[in-house]
N, C-alpha and C positions, 0 to 999 in steps of 0.2 A: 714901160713903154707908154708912150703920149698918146691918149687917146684911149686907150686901152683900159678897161676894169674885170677886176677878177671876180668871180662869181661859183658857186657852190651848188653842186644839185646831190640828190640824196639816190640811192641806190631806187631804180623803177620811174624814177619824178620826171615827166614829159618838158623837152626843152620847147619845140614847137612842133605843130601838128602842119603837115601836105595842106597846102592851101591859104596858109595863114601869109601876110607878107615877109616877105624877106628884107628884113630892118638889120640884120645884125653877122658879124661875122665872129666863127668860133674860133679857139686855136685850146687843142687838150692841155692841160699842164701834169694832169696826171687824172688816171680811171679810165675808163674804156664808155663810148657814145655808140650805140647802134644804129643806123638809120634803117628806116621802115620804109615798105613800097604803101604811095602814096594809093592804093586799091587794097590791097589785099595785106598789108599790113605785117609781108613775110616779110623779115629780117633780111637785107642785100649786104652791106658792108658794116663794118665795125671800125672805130674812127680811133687810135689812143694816142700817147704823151706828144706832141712835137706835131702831129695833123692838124689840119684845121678841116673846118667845113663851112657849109653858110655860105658860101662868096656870089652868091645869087645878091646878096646885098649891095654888091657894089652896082648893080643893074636898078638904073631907075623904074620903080615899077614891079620890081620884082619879087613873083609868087614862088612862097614854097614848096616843091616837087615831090618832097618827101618828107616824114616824122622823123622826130629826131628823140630817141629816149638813153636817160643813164642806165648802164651796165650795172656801172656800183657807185660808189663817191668819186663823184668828176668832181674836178676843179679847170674852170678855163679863163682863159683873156677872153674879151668880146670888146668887141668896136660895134657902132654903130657905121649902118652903109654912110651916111653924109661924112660922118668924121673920116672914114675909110677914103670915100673920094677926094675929099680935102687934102690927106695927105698924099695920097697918089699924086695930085695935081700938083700940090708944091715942089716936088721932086721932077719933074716932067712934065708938060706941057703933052707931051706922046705917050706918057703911059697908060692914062687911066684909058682914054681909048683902046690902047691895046689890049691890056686886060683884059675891059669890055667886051672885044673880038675872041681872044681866048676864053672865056669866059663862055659866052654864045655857042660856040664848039664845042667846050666841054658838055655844057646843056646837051646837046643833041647828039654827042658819043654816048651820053647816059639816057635818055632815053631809048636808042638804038642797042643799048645791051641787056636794058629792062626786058624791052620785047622780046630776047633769044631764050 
């Protein structure tokens, strides 16, 4: 895929930590990615083959919410957010905005479920 590079993390090895910017968007190709609450460091979801995460990247500006650590040997695609937005906007004039709106939404569905 254009734009896209595959990249390797070892069973434990910290993808990015709550707070850090949000540069990059993940997609598993295989292994399982935990994310971690950006406070307390409990384990909320677990990410495997065919998910992506990350998509705070496509948000100009956008901060990390939560840690993101390997399970075991991950392998995933990653984009960078510019490259990400580039192609969205080639494809669409309307999408990367909407994204961006869904995107926004999902942010604050996930927050809102953190705090239950």
């Amino acid at each position: 895929m254009s734009g896209f590079e595959r990249v390797q993390f070892q069973p434990g090895e910290l993808l990015f930590n709550a707070g850090d910017p949000a540069d990059k968007l993940y997609v598993v190709e295989s292994g399982t990615v935990q994310m971690l609450d950006a406070k307390t460091r409990a384990p909320f979801a677990n990410v495997g083959k065919g998910q992506s995460f990350g998509e705070a990247a496509i948000l100009p500006g956008g901060i990390r919410s939560a840690s993101a650590v390997a399970v075991d040997a991950v392998s995933c695609l990653v984009i960078s957010g510019a490259n990400l937005q580039e192609m969205l906007a080639r494809q669409s004039p309307i999408l990367l905005p909407l994204v961006e709106t869904l995107l926004l939404q999902q942010s604050m569905h996930n927050a809102l479920r953190r705090r239950s």
